[in-house]
N, C-alpha and C positions, 0 to 999 in steps of 0.2 A: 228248959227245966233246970237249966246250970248242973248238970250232971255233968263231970270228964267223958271228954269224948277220945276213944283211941281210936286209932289204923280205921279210915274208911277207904276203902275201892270206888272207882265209877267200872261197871263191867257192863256186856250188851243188854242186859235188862232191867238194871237198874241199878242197888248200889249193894253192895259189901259191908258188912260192920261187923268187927272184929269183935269176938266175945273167949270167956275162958270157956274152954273144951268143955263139952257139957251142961253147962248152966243155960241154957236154951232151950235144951230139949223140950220144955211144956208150954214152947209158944203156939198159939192156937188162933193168930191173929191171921185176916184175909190177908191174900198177899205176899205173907212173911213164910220162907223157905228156912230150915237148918238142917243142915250139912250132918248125914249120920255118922254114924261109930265106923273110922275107915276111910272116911271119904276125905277128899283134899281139894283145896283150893291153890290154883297157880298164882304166885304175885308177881307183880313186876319190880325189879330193883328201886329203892326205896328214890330215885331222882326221875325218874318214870311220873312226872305229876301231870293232871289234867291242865291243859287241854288235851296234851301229849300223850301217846297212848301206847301201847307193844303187847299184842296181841287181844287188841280189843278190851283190854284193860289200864287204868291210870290211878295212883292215888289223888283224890279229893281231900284225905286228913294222910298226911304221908306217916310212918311210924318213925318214933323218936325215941331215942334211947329211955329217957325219962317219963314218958306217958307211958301208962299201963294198956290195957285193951277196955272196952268198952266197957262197962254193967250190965248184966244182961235185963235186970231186972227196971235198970232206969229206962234202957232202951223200950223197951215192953211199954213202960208208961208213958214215954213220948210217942212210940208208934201208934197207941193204943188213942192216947191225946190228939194227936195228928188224923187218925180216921173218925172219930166222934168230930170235929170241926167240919171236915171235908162231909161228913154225911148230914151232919147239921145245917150247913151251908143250901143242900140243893135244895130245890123246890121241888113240890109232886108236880107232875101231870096234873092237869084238871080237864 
């Protein structure tokens, strides 16, 4: 979708993507977890990159002084893009 991409995680379940505090809160997509009002996420020191890992976590998109964090809202649209493909994709049973 050529959106900026910031700070992603690989963690044990899947992956991290960094958004501004709040602007998430009305994701409703399967799948998709946000972190409530209070909660915190552990990162690993920004040279911690995958494949490499410290405590079950690695950056994928490492953060950089100059990239911002995600959009939440672009995110939304390629998440959202990415499961209509993937559902569109199977076949039924017959």
């Amino acid at each position: 979708m050529r959106a900026v991409l910031g700070p992603v995680l690989h963690a044990r379940y899947g992956v991290d993507v960094l958004v501004p505090t709040g602007s998430a809160a009305v994701f409703d997509l399967p799948g998709a977890a946000v972190l409530g009002a209070g909660e915190t996420v552990e990162v690993p020191h920004p040279s911690v990159i995958a494949p490499h890992t410290c405590h079950a976590r690695s950056w994928i998109v490492p953060p950089r002084d100059l990239r911002g964090l995600t959009d939440s809202a672009d995110l939304y649209g390629a998440y959202a893009a990415a499961l209509a493909s993937v559902r569109g994709g199977r076949r039924c049973p017959r």
